[in-house]
Structures are given as C-alpha cells and as structure tokens.
C-alpha positions in Angstrom: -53.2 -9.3 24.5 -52.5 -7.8 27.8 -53.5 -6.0 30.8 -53.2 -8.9 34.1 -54.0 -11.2 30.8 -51.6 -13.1 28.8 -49.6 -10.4 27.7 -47.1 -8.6 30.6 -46.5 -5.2 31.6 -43.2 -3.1 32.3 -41.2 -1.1 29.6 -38.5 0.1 29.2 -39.5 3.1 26.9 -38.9 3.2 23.3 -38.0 1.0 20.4 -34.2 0.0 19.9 -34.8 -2.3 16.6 -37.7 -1.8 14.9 -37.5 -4.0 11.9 -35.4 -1.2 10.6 -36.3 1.0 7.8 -39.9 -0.4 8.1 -40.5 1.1 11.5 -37.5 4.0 11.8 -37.3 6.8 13.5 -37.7 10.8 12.3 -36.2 13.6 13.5 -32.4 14.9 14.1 -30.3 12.8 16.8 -29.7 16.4 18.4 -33.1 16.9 19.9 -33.7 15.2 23.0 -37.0 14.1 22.6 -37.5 11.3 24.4 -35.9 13.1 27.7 -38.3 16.3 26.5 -41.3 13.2 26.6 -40.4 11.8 29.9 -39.9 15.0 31.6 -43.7 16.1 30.0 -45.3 13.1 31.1 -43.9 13.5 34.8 -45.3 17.2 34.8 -49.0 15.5 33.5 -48.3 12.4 36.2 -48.0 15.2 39.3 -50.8 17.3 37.5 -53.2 13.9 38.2 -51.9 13.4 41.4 -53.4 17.2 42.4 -56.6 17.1 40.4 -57.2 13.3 42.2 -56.1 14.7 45.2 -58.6 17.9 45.1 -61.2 15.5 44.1 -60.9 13.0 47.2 -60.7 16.0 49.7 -64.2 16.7 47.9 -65.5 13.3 49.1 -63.9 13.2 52.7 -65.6 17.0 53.9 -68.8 15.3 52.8 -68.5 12.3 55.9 -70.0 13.5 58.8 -68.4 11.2 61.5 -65.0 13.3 62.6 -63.2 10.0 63.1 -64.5 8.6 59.6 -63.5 12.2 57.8 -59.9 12.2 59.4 -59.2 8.7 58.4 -60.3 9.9 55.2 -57.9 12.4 54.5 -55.1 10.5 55.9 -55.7 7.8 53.7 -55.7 10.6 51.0 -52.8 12.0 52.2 -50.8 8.0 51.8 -52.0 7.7 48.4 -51.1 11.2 47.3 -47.4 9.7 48.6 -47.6 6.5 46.9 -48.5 8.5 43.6 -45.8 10.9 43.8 -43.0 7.9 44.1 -45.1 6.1 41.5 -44.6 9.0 38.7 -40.8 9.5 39.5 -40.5 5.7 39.4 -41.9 6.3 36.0 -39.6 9.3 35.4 -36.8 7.4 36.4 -37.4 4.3 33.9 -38.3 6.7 31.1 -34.8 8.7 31.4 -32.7 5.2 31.9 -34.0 4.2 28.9 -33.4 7.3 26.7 -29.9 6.9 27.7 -29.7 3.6 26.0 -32.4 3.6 23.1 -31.7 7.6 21.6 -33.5 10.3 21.6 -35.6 9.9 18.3 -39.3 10.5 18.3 -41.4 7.5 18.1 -43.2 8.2 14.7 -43.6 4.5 12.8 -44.8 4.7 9.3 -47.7 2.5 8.7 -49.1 3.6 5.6 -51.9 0.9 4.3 -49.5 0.3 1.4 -47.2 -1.9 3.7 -50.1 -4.8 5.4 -51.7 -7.5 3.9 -54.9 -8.6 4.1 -55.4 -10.3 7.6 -57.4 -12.9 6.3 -55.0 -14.4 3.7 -51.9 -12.8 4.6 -48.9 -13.7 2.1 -46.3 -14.0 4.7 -47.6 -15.6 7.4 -45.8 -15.4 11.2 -45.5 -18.8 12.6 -45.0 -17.3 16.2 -48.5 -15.4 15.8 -50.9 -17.8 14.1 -54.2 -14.8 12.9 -56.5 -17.5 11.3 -59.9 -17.2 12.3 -61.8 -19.9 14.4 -58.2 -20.5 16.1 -59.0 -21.0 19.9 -56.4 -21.0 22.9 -57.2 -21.3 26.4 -55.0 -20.3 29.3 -55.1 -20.6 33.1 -53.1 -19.5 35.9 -53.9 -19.8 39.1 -57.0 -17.7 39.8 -58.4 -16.9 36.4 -59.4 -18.6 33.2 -58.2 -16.8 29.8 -60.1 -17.7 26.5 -58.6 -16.2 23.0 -60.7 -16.2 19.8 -59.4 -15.0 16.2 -63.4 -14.1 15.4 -64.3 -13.5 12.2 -65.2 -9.7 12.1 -61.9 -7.2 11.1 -61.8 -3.2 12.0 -60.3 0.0 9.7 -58.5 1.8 11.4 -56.6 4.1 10.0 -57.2 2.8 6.6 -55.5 -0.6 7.3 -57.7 -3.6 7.6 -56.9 -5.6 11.5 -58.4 -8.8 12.4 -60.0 -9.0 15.9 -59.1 -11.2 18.7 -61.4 -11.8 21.5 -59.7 -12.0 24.4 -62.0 -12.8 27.5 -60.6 -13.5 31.4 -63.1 -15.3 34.4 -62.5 -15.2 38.1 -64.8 -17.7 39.8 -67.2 -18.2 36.7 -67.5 -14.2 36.1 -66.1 -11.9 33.3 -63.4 -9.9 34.7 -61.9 -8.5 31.7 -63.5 -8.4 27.9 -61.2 -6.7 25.3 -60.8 -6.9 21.6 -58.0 -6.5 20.3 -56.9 -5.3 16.6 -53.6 -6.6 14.8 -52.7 -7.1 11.9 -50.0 -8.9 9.1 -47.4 -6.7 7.5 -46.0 -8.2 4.0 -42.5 -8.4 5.5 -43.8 -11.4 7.9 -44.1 -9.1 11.1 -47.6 -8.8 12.9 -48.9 -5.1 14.4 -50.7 -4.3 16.8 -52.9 -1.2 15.9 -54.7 -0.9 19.1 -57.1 -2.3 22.0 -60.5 -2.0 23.2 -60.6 -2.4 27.1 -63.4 -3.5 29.6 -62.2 -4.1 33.3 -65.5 -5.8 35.2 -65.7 -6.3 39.3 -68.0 -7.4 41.4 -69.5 -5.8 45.2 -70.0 -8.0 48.0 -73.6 -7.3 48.8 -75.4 -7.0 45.7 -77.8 -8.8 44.6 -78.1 -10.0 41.7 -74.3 -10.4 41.8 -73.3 -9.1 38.3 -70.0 -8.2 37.3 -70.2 -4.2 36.5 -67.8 -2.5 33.7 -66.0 -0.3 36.1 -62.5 1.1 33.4 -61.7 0.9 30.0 -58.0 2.0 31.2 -55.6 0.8 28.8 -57.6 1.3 25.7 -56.1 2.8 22.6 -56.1 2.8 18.6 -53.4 4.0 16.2 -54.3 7.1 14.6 -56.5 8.9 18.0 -55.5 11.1 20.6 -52.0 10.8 19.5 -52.0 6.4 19.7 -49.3 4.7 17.3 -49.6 1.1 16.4 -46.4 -1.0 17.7 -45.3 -5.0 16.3 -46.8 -7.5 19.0 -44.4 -10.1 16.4 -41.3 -9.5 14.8 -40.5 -11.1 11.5 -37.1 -12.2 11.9 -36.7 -12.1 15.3 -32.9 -12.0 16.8 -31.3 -12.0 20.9 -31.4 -8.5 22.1 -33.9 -7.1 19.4 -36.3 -4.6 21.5 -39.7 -3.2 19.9 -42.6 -1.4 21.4 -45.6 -3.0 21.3 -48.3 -0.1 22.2 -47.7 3.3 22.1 -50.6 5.6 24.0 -48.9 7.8 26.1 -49.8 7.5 29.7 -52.2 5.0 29.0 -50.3 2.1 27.3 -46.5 1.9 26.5 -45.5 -1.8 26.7 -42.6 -2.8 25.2 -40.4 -6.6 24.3 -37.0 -7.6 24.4 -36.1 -11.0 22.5 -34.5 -13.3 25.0 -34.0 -16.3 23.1 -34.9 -17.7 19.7 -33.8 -21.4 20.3 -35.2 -22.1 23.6 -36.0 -25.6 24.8 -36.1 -26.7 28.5 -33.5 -27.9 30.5 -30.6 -25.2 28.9 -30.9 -22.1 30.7 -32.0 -22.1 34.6 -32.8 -18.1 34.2 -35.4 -19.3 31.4 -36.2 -22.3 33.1 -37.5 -20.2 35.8 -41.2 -21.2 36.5 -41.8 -23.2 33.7 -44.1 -26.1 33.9 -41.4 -28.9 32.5 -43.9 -31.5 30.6 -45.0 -28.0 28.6 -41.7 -27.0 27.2 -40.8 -30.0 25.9 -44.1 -30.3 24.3 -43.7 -27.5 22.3 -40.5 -26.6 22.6 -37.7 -28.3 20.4 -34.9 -25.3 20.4 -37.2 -23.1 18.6 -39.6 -21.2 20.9 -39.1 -17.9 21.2 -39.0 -16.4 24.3 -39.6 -12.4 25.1 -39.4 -10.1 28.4 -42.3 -7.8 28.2 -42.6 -4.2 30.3 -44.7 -1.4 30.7 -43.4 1.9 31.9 -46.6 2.9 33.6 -45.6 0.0 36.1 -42.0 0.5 36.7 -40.3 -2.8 38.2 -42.8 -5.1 37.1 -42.3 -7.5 34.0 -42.8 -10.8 32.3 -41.2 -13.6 30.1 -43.6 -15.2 27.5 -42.8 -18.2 25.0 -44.2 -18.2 22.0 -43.8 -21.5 20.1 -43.7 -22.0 16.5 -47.0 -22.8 14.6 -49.1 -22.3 18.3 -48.0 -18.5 19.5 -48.0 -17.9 23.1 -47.6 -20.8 25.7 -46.6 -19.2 28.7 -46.0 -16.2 30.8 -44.3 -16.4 33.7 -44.2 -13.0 36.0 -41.4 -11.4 38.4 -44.4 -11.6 40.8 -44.2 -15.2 40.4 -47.7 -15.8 38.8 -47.4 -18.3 36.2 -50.3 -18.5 32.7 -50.0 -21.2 30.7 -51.9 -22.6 27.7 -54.1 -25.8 28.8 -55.6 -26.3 25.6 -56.0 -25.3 21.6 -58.2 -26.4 18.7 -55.8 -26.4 15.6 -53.1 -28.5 16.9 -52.5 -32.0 18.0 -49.7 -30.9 20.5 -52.3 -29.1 22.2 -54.6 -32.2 23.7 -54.4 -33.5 27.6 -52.0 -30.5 28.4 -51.0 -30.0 32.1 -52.7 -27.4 34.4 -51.5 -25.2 37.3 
C-alpha cells in the first residue's frame, strides 16, 4: 500500500538483508552496478527534464497575451530548476546508499516454486494478516483510507497474489483507487509483486463535479518493463534488517528499515514521536514492529509505520508531520471505539 496512502515514501536504494539466500544478490562484488544504475538513471532524470521542457515551451508560444507567454516561460524556466536539483537529490541518495548496501545487482529469485497459495498459506505472517473479507480503515487528517483483502487473486509471473483494494476519499471523493498484488512465501515472508495505480482530482468549475483519473504513476508488476517484486513483510524480522519493497526503476523504488521489533509506548521518545498514546497501548504490548519507509524518487522524505501482531499496520507517522492511523477493523475485538485524529 502506498503512494500519499498508508504506506511512506523515501529510500534509500537497494536491499542490505533480504531474507538471505531467499532473495540474494547475483553478480561479482567487482562491478559497480549499483553506482553504474544511479549514474544511468540521472542521465534518464535530465533526459525528462529536456523532453518536459521542450514540450512546455510548445504550450507557452501558443498564448497570445505577451505578459501571459513571458510568465509562462519563466515559470518553465523555475521548474526546469527545481527538476534538475530534484534528479541530483536523487543521484546523491542513490550513490550514499551504494556506499553502504554494495554494489550487487538487484535480481531476486522468485520462482513459483518458493510461494504458497495466498488463500491458505502454510506459514502465515502475523504482521501482514492476507485473509480475505479482512477490512481496515484509516484516517488522517484530510483523507479517509479503506483496505479490502477481496476475494479475486492475479498471475503474475506464474505466482498466484491476492488483491488488496486499497481506496483513499478527500471530502467524500475518490482520490486514489489501486490494487495491489502480494503474496505469502512458505518461509513466512509476504511479497509484494506489484501495483495498479489510479490518481483522481477534481477542477473547480465543472459541473458535474466528478473526480477524473488523471496518473497511474507509480504503477508496476514483477516480470514487465524490467519490475521485480520486493517483501512488503519480512519473516523474522530483526533491528537494522533493510529490504526493498518495490523495485520499478524510476517509477517505484521504496525501501524499509526495521526499527524496532518490541515496541510499546512510553520507551523510546524518537518512536514515541506523533503517536496517538491510547493507540499504542491498545495494540502495542512490546511486540509491534515498527519500520522507516523511503523512496528514492523523493529524496528527504520518509515515514515510520507500526505494524502490530495479528492486525498489520496501525500507524504512519511522516517527517512532514502528517499522522494515519487505523480507526477501525472487522476481525478483531481490539479494533472497536478506537480514537481518531
């Protein structure tokens, strides 16, 4: 789940500990190719920045108006600036993280052999709950967040996900729809093989006023255009373990860091940061799990999210200060009269 839903965004590149053998790396410790994949992606980042570039000069000779036109092309001109510090901020996080994670390619085996069937998986994760009917509801300040295991699974790449339906509202309307496909391996870890993305927005001055599908940014599935699935839950989970979660170059490359496997409120004031009291202690008896989540396509921005045992996620908090928290469940008694933002 993720994109301004509950799952965060910053990363710090590549996987240190990927379950170990199960995930692994290929390829000789000589090449650098993870410094050969940052430096590629900055030459595609500036490449963008001139075909978007070209393309809004395009618009601006069309306006008629002098004064309308200039304003145009400076405003082009800012943005052409912002995107430039944007793909060396990029650069920069991409590089700092090859110097501490390797320089192994990023080439996870996930043959069908190793997942179970997502409907009765033998090795269930108690931190990612996949039964289907299972309802959560979240809620942060200015959205509502529903999350649906629905009964309907995808193929992809010969392995057999279930679907979650994650949906967010602003005022009443659908801002994002995606589904999104994971699914349990037989050591106990959950993947996540890929995402489909709808971003909606609405237009002062329409009428009706309908929300319109306006990107499916963010969108991928392991096994196209390059996409590799990553592990959205890890087995065994220990402090300092750090996996990738989605790998779509360019598009989607969030990654985790385990913070904590015994959290409970009240312990530690850098986890206790902008959590809602009355909801840690509900769920949290030293055993919530608690994660900082990044995305390297949004360098400086990240998240903390507790998961707790038998539930999954109860919280992210954001360095932006936005805080989404679960408000309510349907398979568990802990979940009833919870508190709201």
């Amino acid at each position: 789940m993720t994109k301004g839903r509950i799952l965060a965004r910053l990363g710090l590149g590549f996987v240190v500990v990927m379950c170990g053998a199960f995930i692994g790396w290929s390829g000789a410790q000589t090449g650098a190719y993870c410094t050969q994949t940052a430096d590629t992606l900055l030459d595609a980042c500036k490449a963008g920045i001139l075909d978007d570039a070209a393309v809004g000069k395009a618009v601006c000779i069309n306006i008629t108006e002098p004064k309308a036109r200039t304003t145009c092309l400076d405003d082009l001109a800012d943005s052409q600036d912002e995107a430039k510090r944007l793909c060396e901020g990029q650069h920069d996080t991409r590089l700092a993280a090859c110097g501490v994670l390797g320089e192994g390619r990023y080439d996870p085996d996930f043959r069908p052999a190793r997942f179970d069937n997502p409907r009765r998986p033998s090795n269930p994760n108690p931190y990612f709950p996949l039964g289907i009917g299972k309802h959560w509801e979240y809620r942060s300040a200015t959205q509502v967040n529903t999350v649906d295991v629905v009964n309907e699974t995808k193929r992809i790449a010969g392995v057999d996900c279930i679907v979650f339906r994650d949906l967010v509202f602003e005022d009443g309307l659908i801002h994002e729809a995606t589904d999104d496909w994971y699914v349990p391996a037989k050591d106990g870890s959950v993947w996540y093989f890929g995402e489909e993305v709808k971003d909606f927005e609405t237009f002062k001055g329409d009428n009706p006023l309908r929300p319109e599908l306006v990107s499916i940014d963010g969108s991928f599935k392991a096994g196209r255009d390059g996409d590799k699935p990553g592990i959205i839950a890890l087995a065994s989970p220990k402090v300092g373990d750090v996996y990738l979660e989605e790998f779509s170059l360019g598009n989607a490359e969030d990654v985790t860091e385990i913070l904590s496997t015994t959290y409970s409120y009240g312990h530690d004031p850098v986890l206790d940061e902008g959590v809602p009291g009355v909801l840690a202690q509900r769920f949290c008896a030293g055993n919530c799990v608690v994660t900082k989540n990044y995305s390297l396509l949004e360098p400086g921005l990240f998240a903390r999210k507790y998961y707790a045992r038998g539930i999954g996620t109860i919280l992210e908090v954001e360095n932006t200060g936005e805080v989404v928290q679960l408000v309510n469940c349907n398979f568990d008694r802990r979940c009833a009269n919870l508190p709201t933002p």
